[in-house]
C-alpha positions in Angstrom: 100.0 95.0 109.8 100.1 92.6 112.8 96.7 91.4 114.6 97.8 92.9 118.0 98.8 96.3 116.4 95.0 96.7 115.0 92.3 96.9 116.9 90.5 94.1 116.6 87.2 92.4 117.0 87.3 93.5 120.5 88.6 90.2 121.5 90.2 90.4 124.6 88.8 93.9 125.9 85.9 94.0 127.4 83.5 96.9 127.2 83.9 99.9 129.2 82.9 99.4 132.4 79.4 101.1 133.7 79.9 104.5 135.4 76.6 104.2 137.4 79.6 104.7 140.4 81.2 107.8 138.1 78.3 110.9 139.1 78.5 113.0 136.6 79.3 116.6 137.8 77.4 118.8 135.7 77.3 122.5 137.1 78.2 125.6 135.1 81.4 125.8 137.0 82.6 122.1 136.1 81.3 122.2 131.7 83.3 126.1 132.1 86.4 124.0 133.5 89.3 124.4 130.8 92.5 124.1 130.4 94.4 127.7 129.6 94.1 127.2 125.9 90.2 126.6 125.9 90.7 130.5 126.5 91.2 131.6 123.5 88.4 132.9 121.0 88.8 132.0 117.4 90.6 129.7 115.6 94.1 131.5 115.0 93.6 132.4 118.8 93.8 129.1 119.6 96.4 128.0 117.1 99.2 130.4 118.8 98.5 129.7 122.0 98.3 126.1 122.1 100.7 125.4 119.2 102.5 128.4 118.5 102.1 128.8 115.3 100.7 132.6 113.7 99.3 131.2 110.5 97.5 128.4 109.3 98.5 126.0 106.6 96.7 126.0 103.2 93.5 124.7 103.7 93.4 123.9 107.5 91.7 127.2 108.0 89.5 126.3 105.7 88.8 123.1 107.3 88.2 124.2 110.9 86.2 126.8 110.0 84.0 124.3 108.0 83.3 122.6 111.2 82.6 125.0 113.5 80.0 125.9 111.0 78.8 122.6 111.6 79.4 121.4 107.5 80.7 118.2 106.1 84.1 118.1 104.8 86.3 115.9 103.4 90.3 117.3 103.9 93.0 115.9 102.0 96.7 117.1 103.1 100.6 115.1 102.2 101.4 113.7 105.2 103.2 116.5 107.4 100.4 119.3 105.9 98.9 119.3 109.5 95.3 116.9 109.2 95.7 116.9 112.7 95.2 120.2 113.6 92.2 120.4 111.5 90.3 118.9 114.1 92.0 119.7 117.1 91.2 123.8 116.4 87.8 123.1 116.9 88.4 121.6 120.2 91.3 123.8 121.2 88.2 126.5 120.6 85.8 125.2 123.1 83.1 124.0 120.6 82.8 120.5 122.7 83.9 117.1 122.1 85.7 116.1 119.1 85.5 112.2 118.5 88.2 110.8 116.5 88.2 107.9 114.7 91.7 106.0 114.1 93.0 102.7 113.1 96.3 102.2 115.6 96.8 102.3 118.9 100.1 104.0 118.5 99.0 106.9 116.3 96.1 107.3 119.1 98.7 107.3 121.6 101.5 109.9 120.1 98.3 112.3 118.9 97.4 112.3 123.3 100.5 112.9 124.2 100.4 115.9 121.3 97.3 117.2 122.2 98.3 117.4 125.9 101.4 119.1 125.6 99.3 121.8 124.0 97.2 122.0 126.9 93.8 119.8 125.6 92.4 117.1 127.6 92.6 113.7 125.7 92.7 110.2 125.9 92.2 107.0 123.6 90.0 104.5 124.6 91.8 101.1 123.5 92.9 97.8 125.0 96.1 98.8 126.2 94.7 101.4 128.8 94.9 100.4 132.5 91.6 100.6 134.5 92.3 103.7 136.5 92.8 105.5 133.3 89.9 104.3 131.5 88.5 105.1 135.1 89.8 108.7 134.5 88.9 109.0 131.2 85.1 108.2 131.5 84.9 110.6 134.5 86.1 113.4 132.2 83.7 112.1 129.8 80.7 112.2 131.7 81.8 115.5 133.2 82.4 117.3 130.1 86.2 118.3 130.2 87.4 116.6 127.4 88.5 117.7 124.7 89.6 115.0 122.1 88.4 111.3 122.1 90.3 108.8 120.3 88.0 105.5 119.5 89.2 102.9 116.7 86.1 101.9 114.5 85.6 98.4 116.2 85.1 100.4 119.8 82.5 103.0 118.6 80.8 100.2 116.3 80.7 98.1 119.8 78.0 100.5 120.9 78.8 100.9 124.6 79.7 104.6 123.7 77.1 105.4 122.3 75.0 107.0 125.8 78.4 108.6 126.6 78.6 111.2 124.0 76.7 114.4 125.0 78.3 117.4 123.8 79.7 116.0 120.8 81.1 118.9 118.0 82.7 116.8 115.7 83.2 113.1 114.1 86.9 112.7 112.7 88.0 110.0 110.7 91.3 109.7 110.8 93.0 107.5 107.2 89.6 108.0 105.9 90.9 106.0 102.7 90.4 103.2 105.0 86.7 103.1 104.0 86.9 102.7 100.5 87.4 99.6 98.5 89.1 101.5 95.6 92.0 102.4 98.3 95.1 101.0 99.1 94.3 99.9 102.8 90.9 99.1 102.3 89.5 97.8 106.1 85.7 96.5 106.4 85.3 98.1 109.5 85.3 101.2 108.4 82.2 101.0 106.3 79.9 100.2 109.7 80.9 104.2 110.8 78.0 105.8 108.8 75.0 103.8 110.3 77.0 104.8 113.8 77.5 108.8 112.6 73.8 109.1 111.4 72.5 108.5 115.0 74.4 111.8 115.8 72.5 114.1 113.5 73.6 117.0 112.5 77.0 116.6 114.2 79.4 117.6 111.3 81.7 115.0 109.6 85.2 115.3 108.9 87.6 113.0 106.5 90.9 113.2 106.8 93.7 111.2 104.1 97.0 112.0 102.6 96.6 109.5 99.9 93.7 109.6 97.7 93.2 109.2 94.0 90.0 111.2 93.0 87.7 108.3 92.1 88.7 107.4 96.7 87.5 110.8 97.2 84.3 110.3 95.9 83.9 107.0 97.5 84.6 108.5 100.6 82.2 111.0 100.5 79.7 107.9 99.4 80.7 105.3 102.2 80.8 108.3 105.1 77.4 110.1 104.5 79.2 113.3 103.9 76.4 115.8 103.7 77.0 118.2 100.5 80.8 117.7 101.7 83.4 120.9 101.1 86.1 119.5 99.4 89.8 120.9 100.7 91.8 118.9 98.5 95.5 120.0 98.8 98.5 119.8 96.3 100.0 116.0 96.8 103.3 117.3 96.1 105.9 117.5 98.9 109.2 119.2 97.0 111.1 119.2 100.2 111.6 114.9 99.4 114.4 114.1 96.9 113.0 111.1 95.5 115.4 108.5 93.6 114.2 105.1 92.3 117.6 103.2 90.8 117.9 99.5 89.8 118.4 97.2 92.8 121.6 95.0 92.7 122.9 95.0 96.4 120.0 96.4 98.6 122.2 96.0 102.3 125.0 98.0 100.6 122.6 100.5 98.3 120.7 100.9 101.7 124.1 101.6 103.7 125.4 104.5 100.9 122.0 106.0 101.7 122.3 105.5 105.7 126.0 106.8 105.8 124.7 110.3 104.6 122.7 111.0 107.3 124.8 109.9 110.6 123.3 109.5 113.8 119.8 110.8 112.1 116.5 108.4 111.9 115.4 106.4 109.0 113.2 103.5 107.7 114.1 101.1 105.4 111.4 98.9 103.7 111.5 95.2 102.8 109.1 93.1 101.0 109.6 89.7 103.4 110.4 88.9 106.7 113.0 87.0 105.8 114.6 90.1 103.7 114.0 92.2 107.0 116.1 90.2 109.1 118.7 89.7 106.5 118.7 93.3 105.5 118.8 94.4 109.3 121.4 91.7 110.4 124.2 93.3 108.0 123.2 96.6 108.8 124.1 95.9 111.8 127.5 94.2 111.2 128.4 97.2 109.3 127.8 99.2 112.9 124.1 100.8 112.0 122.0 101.2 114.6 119.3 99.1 112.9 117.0 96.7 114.3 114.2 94.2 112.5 110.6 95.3 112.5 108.2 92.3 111.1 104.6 90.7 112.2 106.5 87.6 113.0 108.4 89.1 116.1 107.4 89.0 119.4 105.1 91.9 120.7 107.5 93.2 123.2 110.3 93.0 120.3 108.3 94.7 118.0 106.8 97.7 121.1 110.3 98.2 121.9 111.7 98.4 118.5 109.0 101.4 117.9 109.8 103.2 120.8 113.2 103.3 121.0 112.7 104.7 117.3 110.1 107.4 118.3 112.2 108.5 120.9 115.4 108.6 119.0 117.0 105.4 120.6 117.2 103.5 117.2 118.6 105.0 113.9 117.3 103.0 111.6 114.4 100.5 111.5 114.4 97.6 108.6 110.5 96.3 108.7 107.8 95.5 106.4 104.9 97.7 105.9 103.5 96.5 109.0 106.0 99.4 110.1 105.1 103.3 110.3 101.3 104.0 109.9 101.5 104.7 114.0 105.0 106.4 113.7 104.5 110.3 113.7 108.1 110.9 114.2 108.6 114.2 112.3 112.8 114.3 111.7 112.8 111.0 109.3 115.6 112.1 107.1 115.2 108.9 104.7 113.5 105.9 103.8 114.9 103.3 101.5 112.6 100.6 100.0 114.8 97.7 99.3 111.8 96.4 96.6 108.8 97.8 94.7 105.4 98.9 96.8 102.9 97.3 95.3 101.1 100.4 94.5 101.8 104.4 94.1 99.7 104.6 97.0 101.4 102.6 99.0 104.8 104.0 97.7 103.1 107.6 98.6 102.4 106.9 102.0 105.3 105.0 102.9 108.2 107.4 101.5 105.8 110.4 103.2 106.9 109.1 106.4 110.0 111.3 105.5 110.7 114.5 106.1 107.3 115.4 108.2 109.1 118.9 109.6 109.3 120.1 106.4 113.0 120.1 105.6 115.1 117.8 103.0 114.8 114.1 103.3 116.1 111.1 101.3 113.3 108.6 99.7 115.2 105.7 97.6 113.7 103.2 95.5 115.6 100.3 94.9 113.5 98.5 92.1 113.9 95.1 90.2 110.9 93.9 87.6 110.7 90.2 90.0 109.1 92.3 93.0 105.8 92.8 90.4 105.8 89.0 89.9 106.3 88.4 93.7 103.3 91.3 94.8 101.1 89.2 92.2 101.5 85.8 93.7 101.2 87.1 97.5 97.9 88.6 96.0 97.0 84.9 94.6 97.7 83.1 97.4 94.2 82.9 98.8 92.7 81.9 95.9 91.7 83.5 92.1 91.1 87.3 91.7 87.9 88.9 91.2 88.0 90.2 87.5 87.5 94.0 88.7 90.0 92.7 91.8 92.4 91.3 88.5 92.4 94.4 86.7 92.6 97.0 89.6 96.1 95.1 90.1 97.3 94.7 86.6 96.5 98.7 86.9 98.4 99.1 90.5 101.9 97.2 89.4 101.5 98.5 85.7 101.5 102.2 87.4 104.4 101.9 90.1 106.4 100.1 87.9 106.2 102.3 84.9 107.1 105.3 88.1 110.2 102.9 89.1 111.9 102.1 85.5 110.3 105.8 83.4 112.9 108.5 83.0 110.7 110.9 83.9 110.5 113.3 86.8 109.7 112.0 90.0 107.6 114.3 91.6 105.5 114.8 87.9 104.8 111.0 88.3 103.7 111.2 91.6 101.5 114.3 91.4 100.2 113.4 87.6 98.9 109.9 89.4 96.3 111.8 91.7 94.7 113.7 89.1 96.8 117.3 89.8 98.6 119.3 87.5 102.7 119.7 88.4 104.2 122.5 89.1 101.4 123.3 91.5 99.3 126.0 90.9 100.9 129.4 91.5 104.5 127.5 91.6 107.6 128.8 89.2 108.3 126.3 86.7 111.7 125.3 86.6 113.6 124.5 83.2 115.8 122.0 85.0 112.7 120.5 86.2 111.7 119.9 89.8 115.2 119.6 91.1 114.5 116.9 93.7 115.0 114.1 91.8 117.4 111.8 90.1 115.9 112.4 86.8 116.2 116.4 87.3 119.4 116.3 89.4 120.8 114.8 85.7 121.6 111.1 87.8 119.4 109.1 85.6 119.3 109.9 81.8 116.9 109.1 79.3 118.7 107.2 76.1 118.6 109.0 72.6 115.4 107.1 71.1 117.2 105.7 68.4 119.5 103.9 70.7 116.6 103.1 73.2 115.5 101.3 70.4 118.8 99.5 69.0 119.2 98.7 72.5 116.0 97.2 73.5 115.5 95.0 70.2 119.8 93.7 71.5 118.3 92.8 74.3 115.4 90.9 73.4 117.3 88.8 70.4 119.2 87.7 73.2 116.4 86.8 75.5 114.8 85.2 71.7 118.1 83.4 71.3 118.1 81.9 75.0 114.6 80.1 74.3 112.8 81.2 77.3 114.5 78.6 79.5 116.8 80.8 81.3 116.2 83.7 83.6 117.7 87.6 83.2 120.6 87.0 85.2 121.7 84.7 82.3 120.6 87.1 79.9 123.0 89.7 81.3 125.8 87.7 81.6 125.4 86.5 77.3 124.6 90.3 76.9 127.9 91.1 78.9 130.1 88.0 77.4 131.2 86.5 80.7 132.5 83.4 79.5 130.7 80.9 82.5 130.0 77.5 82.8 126.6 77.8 82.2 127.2 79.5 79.1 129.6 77.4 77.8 127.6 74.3 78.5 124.5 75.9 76.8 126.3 77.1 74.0 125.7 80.8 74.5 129.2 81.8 74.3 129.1 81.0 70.5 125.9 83.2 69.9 126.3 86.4 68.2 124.3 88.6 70.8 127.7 87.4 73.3 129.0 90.5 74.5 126.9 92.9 72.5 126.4 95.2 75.2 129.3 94.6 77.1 130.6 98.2 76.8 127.4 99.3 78.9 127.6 98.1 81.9 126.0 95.0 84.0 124.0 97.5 86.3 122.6 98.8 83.1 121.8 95.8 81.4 120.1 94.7 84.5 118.1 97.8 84.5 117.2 98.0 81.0 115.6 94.5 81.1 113.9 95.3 84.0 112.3 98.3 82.2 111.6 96.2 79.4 109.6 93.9 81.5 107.8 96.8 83.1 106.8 98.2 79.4 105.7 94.7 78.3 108.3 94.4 75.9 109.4 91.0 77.9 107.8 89.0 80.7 109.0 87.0 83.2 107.3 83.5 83.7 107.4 81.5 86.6 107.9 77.8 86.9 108.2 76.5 90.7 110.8 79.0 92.2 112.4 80.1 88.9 111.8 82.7 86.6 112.3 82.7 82.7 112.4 85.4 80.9 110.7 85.5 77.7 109.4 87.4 74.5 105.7 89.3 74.2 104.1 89.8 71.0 105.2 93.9 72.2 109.0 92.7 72.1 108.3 91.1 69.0 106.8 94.0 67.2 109.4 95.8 68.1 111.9 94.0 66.6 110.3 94.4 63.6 110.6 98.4 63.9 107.3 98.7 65.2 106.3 101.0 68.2 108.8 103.0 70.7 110.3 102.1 73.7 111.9 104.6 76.6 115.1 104.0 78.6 116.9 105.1 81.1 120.5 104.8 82.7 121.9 106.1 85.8 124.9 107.9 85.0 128.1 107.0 86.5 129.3 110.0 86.4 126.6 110.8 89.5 129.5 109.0 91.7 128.7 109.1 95.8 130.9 112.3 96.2 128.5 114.4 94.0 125.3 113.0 95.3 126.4 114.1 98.4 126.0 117.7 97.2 122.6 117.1 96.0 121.1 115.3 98.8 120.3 116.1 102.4 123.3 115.5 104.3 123.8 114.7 108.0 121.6 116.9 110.3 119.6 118.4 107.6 118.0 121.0 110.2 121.2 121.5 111.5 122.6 122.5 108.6 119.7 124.6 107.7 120.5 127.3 110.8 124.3 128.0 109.3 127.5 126.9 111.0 127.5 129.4 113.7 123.8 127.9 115.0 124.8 124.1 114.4 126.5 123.9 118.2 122.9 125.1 119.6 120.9 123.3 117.5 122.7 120.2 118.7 122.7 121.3 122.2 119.2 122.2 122.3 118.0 118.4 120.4 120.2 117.2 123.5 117.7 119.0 125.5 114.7 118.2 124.3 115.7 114.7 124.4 116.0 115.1 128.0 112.4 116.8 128.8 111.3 114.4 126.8 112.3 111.6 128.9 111.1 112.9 131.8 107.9 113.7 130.5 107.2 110.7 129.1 106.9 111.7 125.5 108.6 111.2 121.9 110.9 114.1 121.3 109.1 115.4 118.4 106.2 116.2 120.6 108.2 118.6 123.2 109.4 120.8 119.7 110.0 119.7 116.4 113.2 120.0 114.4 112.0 123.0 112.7 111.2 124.9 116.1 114.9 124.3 117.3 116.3 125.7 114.2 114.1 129.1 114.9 115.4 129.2 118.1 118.9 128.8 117.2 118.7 131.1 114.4 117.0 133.9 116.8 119.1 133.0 120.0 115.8 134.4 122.2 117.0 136.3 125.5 113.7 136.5 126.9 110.6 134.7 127.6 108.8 136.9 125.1 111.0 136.9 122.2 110.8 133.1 122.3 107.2 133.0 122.2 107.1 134.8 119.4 109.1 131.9 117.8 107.2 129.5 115.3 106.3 126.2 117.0 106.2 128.0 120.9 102.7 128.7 122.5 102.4 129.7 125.9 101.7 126.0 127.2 105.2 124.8 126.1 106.7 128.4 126.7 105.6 128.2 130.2 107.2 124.5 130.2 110.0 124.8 128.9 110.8 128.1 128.0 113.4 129.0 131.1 115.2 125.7 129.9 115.7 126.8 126.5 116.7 130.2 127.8 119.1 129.0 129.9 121.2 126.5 126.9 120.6 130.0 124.2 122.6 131.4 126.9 125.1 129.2 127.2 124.6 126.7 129.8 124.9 122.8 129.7 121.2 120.8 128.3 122.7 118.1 131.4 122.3 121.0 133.6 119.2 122.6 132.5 117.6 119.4 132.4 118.2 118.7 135.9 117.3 121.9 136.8 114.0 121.7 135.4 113.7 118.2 137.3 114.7 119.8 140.8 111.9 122.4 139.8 
């Protein structure tokens, strides 16, 4: 993550200015002054009116009702389970400030614009708000209208908040696996926000992560204070993301088969290095994507307007490092490709999550080669030695998302099975063709016979024995696959008996079975300068001997591109999802809400999400009520929109409507 995209230090951004000129208004007429939705009474009150929704999510219930009881709690949703509202209830019920703390300006800033639209005050407090909004924002502050503060950690460990927070109902910590070392995006800051909280009291505390392994929970818990903390742990699962992880051989044209499914329809693809992002992004776009790059080495203003056109449905497809997408609460992601291994399951969690937020079908790829492990180890060296527990904790990280990359096992049971839960969830059906969402299940990658596993592997590595260690896999493969090149025939190898052994497998394959053999220990790749050689473990050597058991898998060939298209979400997933006759509105009314949302100044996922215009195209609503009724419309965005969504269920042009509602 770039400097400038993380708060920082407070370098730059001076403190917020005194308000000895701001008098705070304090009568019973001003702390009674709410918007509409401050109206409502409890909890599910407040969740129709303001959001539109009749029912609460597992656990989010559980969650708000824990803090207006004024109890610790520590909530752990997937990303898309709805952390948000979890504290956002509570303030949407009048029970006074809710303080949030967050790491990114951006995922402040689309949260405001969020809140807002459901009729809370709220603002972030952060370096890239002008003085007559930070003006504003104090005066609401010291006069008790608003609802949601946003605050990074550095601000609210600056102190000059500190006499500013009267009324306060709630402290939120937003990525709350921030705080602990055992995490996968461990920041130091975080760990000064319990001295700050335990000045408040007895104002509750609230966690909030979609990645955490249980021994993070408990640290957590530990690094926050949480007081005798309810747990609301939810299932990590997320069965509406097919997840595929196949060997990598041409990332630009394995990313494009994935991009060409889903037309016109947003997506993230994930490189390892800058140089890899541009590369990746420059052929994207020569093949008519799109795409543009996303890395810490580009400009600011390159990097702001690469995000935004993205949020707001301008860009198809971003190519960036990881530095991309922690801020990006885009909902209608409909894939993201990583071109190379995360360096963790965590990581890999968090970044495919970024897919499919609305709840419907979305494509997560992993394009994996054994080289990415050596390459996430010697960007972890750079600095100097490891730490021993450091040392372990990553031999443990790359041992555990390799073994998910290469293991032809299912998917989602990897996943889940990682974070200490049982799969199928509890109170699931159990499937006998397994999860279905995955290339394991869906039948595209098989597991070999063990026997030939076996046979195979111990080919394999007499070959890789025969070639000395001085040469790297590609050589390997091509002795393995008999090509008769210069190299071989000035080395020899094209007299060796292992020439051509496999040849009737395939060169994908081969490539993917020594990368699987790496990943199980059975070989290892050793570095020299910029090369790698591959050579033999005392595992590999065992098992030539008949000792142990080794697990591989193929991707069948028979899974060509015109059958995966069947088993994958294809172009306009929600579309698609409201049957032929409602496809015309649904597109109509995305053209819509594109339009509102320019005009209001927000992403479009914030006027409706993908899910809402499907209810509405699958109801056609003729009247103001009827559409209320609909999942996704409270009375704020009924009242705002609602005679424009009328209007295009009945027929007329988004354009016109749009205009309309402009003139208005």
């Amino acid at each position: 993550m770039h400097a400038d995209e993380w708060f920082g230090d407070g370098e730059g951004d001076e403190l917020l200015p005194d308000v000895a000129g701001l008098t705070p208004v304090r009568t019973l007429d001003d702390m009674r002054r709410r918007p509409a939705v401050r109206e409502a009474s409890t909890p599910v009150e407040a969740l129709k009116r303001a959001f539109g929704y009749d029912a609460f999510r597992p656990l989010q219930g559980e969650s708000v009702d824990a803090a207006l009881a004024k109890r610790d709690c520590l909530v752990v949703l997937p990303t898309g389970g709805g952390k948000s509202l979890c504290y956002q209830i509570p303030a949407a019920c009048g029970a006074g400030l809710v303080l949030v703390v967050s790491p990114l300006i951006a995922l402040m800033d689309d949260q405001v614009a969020a809140a807002r639209e459901a009729g809370l005050t709220a603002v972030a407090l952060h370096s890239n708000l002008g003085e007559a909004a930070k003006r504003t924002a104090l005066q609401q502050l010291a006069n008790g209208t608003l609802d949601l503060l946003y605050v990074s950690p550095e601000r609210l460990v600056a102190g000059d908040l500190m006499g500013r927070l009267d009324n306060l109902a709630l402290l939120a910590v937003d990525e709350a696996h921030c705080v602990s070392h055992w995490g996968h995006d461990f920041r130091p800051e975080y760990r000064q926000l319990r001295s700050i909280f335990d000045r408040f009291g007895a104002v509750p505390r609230m966690a909030l992560t979609a990645t955490a392994t249980p021994q993070v929970q408990d640290d957590i818990c530990v690094q926050l204070g949480l007081r005798t903390p309810l747990r609301l742990i939810g299932h990590v699962d997320r069965p509406n993301l097919i997840y595929r992880a196949v060997p990598r051989h041409s990332a630009a044209k394995q990313a494009l088969e994935v991009i060409k499914r889903h037309p016109q329809e947003g997506g993230i693809v994930y490189a390892q290095t800058r140089k890899e992002v541009e590369t990746l992004a420059g052929a994207l776009v020569k093949a008519g994507v799109h795409a543009a790059a996303y890395h810490a080495g580009l400009p600011a203003e390159v990097r702001a307007k690469a995000q935004d056109d993205f949020v707001n449905e301008r860009l198809d497809v971003v190519v960036a490092t990881i530095a991309f997408g922690m801020g990006i609460d885009r909902s209608n992601v409909r894939y993201v490709v990583h071109a190379n291994t995360p360096k963790s399951i965590e990581h890999y969690q968090q970044e495919a999550g970024r897919a499919g937020r609305d709840g419907l079908p979305a494509d997560c790829v992993l394009l994996y080669g054994a080289a990415d492990l050596m390459t996430h180890r010697r960007l972890a060296t750079m600095d100097g030695p490891l730490s021993p527990d450091r040392e372990r904790a990553l031999d443990r990280q790359l041992r555990e998302i390799g073994r998910y990359a290469v293991a032809p096992v299912c998917r989602h049971r990897l996943l889940t099975e990682h974070f200490g839960q049982p799969y199928p969830a509890p109170g699931s059906e159990a499937r006998s063709e397994g999860c279905g969402s995955c290339d394991v299940c869906l039948g595209e990658t098989k597991e070999l016979p063990a026997e030939q596993a076996v046979v195979t592997a111990q080919k394999i590595i007499s070959a890789a024995w025969r070639l000395e260690g001085r040469f790297g896999p590609g050589q390997c493969v091509d002795v393995l696959m008999g090509k008769a090149t210069d190299k071989s025939e000035r080395a020899g190898h094209d007299r060796l008996t292992v020439f051509g052994l496999l040849k009737d497998s395939g060169e994908t394959a081969v490539r993917a079975w020594i990368d699987q053999l790496v990943v199980q220990g059975f070989l290892a790749l050793r570095e020299e300068g910029v090369y790698s050689f591959l050579v033999i473990t005392d595992a590999g050597r065992a098992l030539c001997r008949g000792e142990g058991a080794v697990r591989l898998g193929v991707v069948e060939e028979r899974a060509t591109r015109s059958e995966r298209k069947t088993r994958t979400p294809s172009a306009s997933a929600a579309a698609a999802a409201v049957g032929p006759a409602d496809q015309g509105l649904f597109e109509r009314l995305r053209t819509l809400r594109k339009l509102l949302a320019a005009k209001a100044g927000v992403p479009p996922y914030v006027v409706f999400h993908d899910s809402t215009l499907q209810a509405i195209s699958a109801a056609k609503p003729t009247s103001m009520a009827t559409l209320i009724g609909l999942k996704g419309i409270g009375e704020r965005k009924a009242a705002r929109y609602g005679a424009q969504v009328l209007a295009v269920v009945a027929g007329e042009e988004p354009e016109k409507a749009a205009v309309r509602a402009a003139q208005a």
